[in-house]
C-alpha positions in Angstrom: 0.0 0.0 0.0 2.8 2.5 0.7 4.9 1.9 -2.4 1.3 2.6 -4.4 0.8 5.9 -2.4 4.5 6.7 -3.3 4.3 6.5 -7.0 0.7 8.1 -6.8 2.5 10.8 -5.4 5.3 11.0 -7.7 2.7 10.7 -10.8 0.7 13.5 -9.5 3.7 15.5 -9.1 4.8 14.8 -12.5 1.3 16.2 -13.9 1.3 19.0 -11.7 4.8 20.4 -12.9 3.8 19.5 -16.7 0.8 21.6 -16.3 2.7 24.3 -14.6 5.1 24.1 -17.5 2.3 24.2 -20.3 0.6 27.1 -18.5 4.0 29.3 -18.5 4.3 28.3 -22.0 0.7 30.2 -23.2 1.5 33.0 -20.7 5.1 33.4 -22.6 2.8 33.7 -25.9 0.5 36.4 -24.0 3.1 38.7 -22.7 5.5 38.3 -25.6 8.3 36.2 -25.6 11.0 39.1 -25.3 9.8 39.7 -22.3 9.2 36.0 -21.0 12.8 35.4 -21.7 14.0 37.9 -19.6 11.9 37.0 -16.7 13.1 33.7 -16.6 16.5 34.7 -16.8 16.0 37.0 -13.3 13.9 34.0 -11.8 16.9 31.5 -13.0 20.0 33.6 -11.9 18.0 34.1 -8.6 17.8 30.1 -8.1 20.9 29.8 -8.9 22.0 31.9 -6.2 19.5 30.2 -3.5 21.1 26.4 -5.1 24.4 27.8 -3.4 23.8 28.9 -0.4 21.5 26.0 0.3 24.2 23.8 -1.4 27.1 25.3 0.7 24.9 24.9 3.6 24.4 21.0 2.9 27.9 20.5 2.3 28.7 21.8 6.1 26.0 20.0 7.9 26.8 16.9 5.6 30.5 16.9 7.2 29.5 18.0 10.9 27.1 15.6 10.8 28.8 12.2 9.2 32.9 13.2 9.5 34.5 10.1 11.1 31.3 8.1 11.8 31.4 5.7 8.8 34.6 4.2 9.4 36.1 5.6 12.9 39.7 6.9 12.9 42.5 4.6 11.0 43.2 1.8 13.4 46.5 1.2 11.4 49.8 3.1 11.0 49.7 2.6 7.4 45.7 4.3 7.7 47.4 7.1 9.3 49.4 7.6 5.8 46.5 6.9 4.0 44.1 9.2 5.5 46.9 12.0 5.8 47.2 12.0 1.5 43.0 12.0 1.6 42.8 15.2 3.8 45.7 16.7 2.1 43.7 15.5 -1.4 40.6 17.2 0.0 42.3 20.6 1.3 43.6 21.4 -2.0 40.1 20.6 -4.3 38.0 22.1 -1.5 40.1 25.4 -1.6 39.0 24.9 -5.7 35.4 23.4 -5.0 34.6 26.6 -3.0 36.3 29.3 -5.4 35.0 27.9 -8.7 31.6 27.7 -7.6 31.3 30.7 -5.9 32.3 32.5 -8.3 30.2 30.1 -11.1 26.7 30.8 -9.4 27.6 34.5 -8.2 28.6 35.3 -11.8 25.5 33.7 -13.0 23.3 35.9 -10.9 25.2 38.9 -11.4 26.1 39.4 -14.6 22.6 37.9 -15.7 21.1 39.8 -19.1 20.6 43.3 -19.0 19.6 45.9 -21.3 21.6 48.4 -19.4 24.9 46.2 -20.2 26.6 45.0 -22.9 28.1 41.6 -23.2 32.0 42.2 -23.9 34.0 39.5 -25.6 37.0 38.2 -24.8 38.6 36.1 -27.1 42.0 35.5 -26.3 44.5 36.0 -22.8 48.1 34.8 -22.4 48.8 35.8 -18.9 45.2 33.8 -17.8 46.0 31.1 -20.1 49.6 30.1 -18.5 47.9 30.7 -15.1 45.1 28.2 -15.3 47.6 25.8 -16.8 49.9 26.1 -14.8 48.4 26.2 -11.1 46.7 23.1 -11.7 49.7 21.2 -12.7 51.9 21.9 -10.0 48.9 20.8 -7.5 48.9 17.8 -9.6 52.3 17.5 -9.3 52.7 17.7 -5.2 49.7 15.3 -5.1 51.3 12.8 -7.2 54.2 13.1 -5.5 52.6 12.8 -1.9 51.5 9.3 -3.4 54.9 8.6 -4.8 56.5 8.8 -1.5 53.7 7.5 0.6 52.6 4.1 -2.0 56.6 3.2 -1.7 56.3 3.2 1.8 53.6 1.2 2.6 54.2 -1.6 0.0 57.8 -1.5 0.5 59.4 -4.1 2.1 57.5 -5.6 5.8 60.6 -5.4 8.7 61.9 -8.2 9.7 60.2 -8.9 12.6 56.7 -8.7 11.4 54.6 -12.0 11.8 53.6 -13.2 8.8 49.9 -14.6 7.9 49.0 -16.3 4.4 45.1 -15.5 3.5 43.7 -17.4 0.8 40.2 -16.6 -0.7 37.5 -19.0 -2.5 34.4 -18.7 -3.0 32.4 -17.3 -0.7 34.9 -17.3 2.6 39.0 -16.6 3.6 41.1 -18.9 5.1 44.3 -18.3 6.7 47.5 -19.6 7.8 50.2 -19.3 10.6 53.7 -20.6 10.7 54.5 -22.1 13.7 58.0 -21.8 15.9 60.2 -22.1 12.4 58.4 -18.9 11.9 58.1 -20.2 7.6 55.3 -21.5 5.8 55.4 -24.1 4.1 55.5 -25.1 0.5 51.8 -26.3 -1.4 50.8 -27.3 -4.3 47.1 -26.8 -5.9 46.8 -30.4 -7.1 46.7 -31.4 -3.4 43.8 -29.4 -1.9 41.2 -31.7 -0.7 39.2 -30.3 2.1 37.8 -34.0 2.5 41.3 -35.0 3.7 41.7 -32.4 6.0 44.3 -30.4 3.1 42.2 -27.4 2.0 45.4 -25.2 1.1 47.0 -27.9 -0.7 49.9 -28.6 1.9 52.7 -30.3 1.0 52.9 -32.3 3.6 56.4 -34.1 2.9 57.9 -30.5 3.8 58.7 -30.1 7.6 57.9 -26.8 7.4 54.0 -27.3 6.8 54.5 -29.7 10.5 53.8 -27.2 12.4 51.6 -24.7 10.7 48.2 -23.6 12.0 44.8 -23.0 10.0 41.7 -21.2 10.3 39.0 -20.1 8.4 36.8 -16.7 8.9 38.7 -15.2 11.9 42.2 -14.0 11.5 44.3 -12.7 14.7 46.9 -10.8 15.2 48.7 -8.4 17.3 48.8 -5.3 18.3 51.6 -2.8 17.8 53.2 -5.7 15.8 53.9 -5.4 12.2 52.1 -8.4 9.9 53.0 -9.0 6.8 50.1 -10.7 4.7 51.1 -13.6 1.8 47.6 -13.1 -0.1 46.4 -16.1 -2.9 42.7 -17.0 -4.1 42.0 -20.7 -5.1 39.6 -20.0 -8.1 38.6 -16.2 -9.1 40.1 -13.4 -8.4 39.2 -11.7 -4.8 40.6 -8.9 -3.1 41.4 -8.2 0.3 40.0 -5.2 1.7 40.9 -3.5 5.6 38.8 -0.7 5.6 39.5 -0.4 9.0 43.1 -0.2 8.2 42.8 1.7 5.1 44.4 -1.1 2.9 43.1 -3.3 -0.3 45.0 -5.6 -2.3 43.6 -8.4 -4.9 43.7 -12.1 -4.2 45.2 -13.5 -7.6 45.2 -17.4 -8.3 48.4 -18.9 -8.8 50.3 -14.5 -8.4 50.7 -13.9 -4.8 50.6 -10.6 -3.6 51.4 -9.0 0.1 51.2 -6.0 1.8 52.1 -5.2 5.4 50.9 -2.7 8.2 51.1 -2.4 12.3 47.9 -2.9 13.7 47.7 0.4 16.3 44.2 -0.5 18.2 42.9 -3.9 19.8 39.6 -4.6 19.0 38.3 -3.9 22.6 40.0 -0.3 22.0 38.0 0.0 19.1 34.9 -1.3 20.4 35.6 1.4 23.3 36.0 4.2 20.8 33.3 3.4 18.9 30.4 2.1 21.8 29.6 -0.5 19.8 29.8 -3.7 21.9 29.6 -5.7 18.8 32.5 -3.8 16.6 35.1 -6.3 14.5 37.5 -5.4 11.9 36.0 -6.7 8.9 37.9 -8.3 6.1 35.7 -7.6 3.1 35.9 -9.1 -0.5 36.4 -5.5 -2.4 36.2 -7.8 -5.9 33.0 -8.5 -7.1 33.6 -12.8 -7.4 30.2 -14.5 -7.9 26.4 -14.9 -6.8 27.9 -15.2 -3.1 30.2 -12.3 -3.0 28.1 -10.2 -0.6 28.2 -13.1 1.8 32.7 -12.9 1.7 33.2 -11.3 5.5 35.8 -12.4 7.2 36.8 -10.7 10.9 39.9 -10.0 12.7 40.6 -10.3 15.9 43.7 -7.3 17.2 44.8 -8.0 20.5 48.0 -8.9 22.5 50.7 -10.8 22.5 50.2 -12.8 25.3 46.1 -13.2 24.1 47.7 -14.1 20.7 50.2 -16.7 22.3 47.4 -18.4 24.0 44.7 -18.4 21.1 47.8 -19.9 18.9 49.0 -22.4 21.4 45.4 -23.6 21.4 44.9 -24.8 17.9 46.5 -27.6 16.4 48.7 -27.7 13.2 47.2 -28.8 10.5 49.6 -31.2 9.6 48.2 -33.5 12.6 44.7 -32.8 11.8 45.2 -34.7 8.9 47.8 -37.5 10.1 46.0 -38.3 13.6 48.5 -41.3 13.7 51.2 -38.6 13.9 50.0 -36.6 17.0 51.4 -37.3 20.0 48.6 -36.3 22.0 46.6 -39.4 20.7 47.0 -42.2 22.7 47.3 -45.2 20.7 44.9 -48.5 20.7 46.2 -50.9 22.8 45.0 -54.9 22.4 44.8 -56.7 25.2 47.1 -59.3 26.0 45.5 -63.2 26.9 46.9 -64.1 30.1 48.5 -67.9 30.2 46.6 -70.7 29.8 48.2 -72.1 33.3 46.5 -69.1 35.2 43.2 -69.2 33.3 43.0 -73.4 34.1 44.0 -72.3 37.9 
């Protein structure tokens, strides 16, 4: 019933503007259409003149009302970077924003047609051309150049103590991997991915690196303050990683791997502080449209301490026993019982 009221609504508006429009038309053929013209220039350069302020007005309350609500302050120190070359981004085309159209709807109304003025053409000017040419490209210039330096130093090289973490999409979820106290991952190989068997990465597991290496699905940790260093893959289309949270996105290739690094700066409980929501998680968002089930592709992080990190790691199992039980330790083995003598059974 509403949606019916809606486009009732929107039809009769419709009809009401084309009869307003058809009405000004036969009062333009009454008065003459000299002088029709003219008043709709005044009533158009007046509009224009209410469009900015009302504009500029909406712009304001627009940034009072939603600056750093959508996504909360970078939680990241390569979001700090990120966010620094957005603001800087914004200062310059604001300054622009402002002057251009100030000037645009101010001219409008002002110098709207008059018989008491004349319009004065101007065909040709050096000193304005080489002006507008050339403040534009040095902004251009220092902005591309504030990406230069700041794109080298975020996918540079991760430091040598960062933890590393392989994610792996598919379609629709993530799946992740730790190396365990070797601190390497190890090698795989596509042909043996069989979930069935317990081998959904395709472990090799012949390597003794892969021995002790630890997978999840869905939830990745990691730590705070501590750099990570991602080794990203996807298993059949391409996917990308996206930390909005973090101000980061890179794609998920199959058979390319890509990384990227950054120092988580908040814990999740920081975050859910800052934000009062009780519920709050980093998301992990497929930014790569991949299939029917791509709006379904969330995965969540976990930031949090060392010593919480230490004792969610130590309380998974590698992989590597998961799918050789007869290799874990921690299983005790069947045992058959042995027949006492004969002697003591006939006794």
């Amino acid at each position: 019933m509403q949606t019916i009221f809606v486009i009732a609504i929107l039809v009769l508006g419709f009809i009401v503007t084309f009869q307003i429009a058809k009405a000004s038309e036969y009062v333009a053929v009454l008065r003459g259409l000299e002088t029709s013209r003219k008043q709709s220039n005044r009533i158009n350069a007046a509009l224009l003149l209410v469009f900015l302020i009302v504009g500029l007005i909406g712009v304001f309350y627009a940034n009072a009302k939603l600056k750093g609500k959508i996504l909360g302050a970078p939680a990241s120190d390569h979001g700090v970077l990120v966010d620094r070359m957005l603001y800087v981004t914004l200062a310059i085309t604001i300054i622009v924003f402002f002057v251009t159209q100030i000037l645009l709807f101010w001219f409008s109304f002002k110098y709207q047609e008059s018989d008491k003025r004349k319009a004065f053409y101007f065909p040709h000017n050096n000193k304005l051309e080489v002006i507008w040419t050339a403040i534009p490209a040095i902004t251009l210039t220092i902005l591309v150049g504030f990406g230069i330096f700041y794109w080298y130093k975020i996918t540079g090289k991760a430091p040598k103590e960062a933890m590393v973490v392989e994610v792996v999409g598919k379609q629709f979820g993530w799946m992740y991997r730790y190396p365990g106290a070797d601190k390497e991952l190890g090698r795989k190989y596509f042909k043996n991915i069989n979930a069935e068997n317990n081998n959904p990465l395709g472990q090799i597991w012949e390597d003794g690196n892969n021995h002790d290496d630890v997978f999840v699905e869905q939830e990745m940790h990691l730590v705070v303050n501590k750099p990570v260093k991602l080794v990203i893959g996807a298993q059949d289309v391409i996917h990308s990683v996206g930390l909005p949270h973090f101000r980061l996105k890179t794609d998920a290739v199959p058979g390319t791997p890509t990384t990227m690094w950054f120092t988580p700066t908040k814990t999740t409980k920081q975050m859910k502080e800052e934000t009062g929501n009780p519920d709050f998680t980093f998301e992990l968002a497929c930014d790569q449209m991949c299939g029917r089930g791509h709006w379904s592709m969330r995965g969540t992080i976990i930031v949090e301490t060392q010593e919480e990190f230490d004792m969610w790691l130590a309380s998974k199992k590698p992989q590597y026993l998961v799918a050789n039980p007869d290799k874990d330790p921690s299983i005790k083995k069947d045992t058959v019982a042995t027949p006492a003598p004969i002697a003591a059974v006939i006794k």
